[in-house]
C-alpha positions in Angstrom: 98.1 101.1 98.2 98.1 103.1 94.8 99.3 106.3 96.5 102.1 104.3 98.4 103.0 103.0 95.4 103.4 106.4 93.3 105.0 107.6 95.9 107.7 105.1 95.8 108.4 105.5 92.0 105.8 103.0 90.3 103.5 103.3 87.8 100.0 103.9 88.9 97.9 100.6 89.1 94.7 103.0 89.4 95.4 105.7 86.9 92.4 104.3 85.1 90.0 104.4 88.1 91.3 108.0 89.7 87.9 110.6 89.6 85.6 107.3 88.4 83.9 107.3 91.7 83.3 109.7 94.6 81.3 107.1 96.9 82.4 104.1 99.0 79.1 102.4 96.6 80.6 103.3 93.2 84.0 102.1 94.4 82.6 99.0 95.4 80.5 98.4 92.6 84.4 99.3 90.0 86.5 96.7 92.1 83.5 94.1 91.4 83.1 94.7 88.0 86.9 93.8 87.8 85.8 90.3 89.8 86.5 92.0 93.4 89.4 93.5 95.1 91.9 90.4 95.1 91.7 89.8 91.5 91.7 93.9 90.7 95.0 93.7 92.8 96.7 90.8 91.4 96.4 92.5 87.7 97.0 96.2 88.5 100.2 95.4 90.3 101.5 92.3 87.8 101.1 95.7 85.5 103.3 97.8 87.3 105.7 94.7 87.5 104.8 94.1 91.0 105.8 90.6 92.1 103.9 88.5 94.8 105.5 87.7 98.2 105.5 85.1 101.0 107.1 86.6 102.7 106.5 90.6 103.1 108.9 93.3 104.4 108.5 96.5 105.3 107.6 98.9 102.7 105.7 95.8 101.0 102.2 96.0 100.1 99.3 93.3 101.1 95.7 92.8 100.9 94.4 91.6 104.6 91.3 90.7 106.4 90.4 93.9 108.7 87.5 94.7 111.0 85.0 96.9 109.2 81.6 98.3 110.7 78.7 96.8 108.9 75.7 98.5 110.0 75.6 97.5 114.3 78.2 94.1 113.5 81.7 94.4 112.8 83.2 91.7 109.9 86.2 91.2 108.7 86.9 92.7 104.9 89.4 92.2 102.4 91.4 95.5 102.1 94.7 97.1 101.0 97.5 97.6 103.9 101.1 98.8 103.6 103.7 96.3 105.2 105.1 98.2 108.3 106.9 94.9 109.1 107.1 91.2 108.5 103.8 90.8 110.3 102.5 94.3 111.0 100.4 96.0 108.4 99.0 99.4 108.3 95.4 100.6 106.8 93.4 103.7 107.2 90.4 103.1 108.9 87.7 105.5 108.0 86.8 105.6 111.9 90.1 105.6 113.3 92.4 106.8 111.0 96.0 105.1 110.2 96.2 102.2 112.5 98.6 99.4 112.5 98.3 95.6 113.9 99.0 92.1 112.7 96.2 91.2 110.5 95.5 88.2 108.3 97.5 88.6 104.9 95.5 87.1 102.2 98.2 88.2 99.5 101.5 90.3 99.7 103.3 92.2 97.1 107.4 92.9 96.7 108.1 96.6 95.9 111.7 96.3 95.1 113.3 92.8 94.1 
């Protein structure tokens, strides 16, 4: 969501956090110590003077519920998603790449407005 973000004129909400960590453990273990990803997200982007959203549009951003492999099970994780519409959302999937679908939106973020 950071890169989107840049890309799109913001401010960096990870600026702080870019070259910290090179494994999916020490990112894990910086988004905890900031009291996990929901609560890292709601500060970096009220920080960037993101505002939150009921009701997302494209270009948006959003933290959803997506299927993750967890050993042999699959479970559904928070993680960060780019609004592709009202209620599709993309994320990269380290095993499929950029995929889209209608996930569960735990919280959603206005780029512009």
């Amino acid at each position: 969501m950071a890169d989107w973000l840049v890309s799109n004129g913001l401010h960096d909400p990870m600026a702080d956090r870019r070259g910290t960590y090179s494994t999916r453990r020490e990112y894990r273990n910086a988004i905890r110590s900031e009291g996990g990803i929901l609560a890292s997200c709601v500060r970096r982007f009220a920080a960037v003077g993101l505002k939150e959203s009921d009701e997302p549009k494209a270009g948006d951003v959003a933290l959803v519920l997506a299927p993750a492999r967890m050993g042999r099970r699959i479970v559904m994780i928070p993680t960060g998603s780019i609004c592709t519409s009202p209620t599709m959302r993309a994320v990269v999937a380290p095993d499929v790449g950029l995929a889209g679908a209608p996930l569960t939106t735990i919280r959603a973020w206005a780029i512009h407005g």
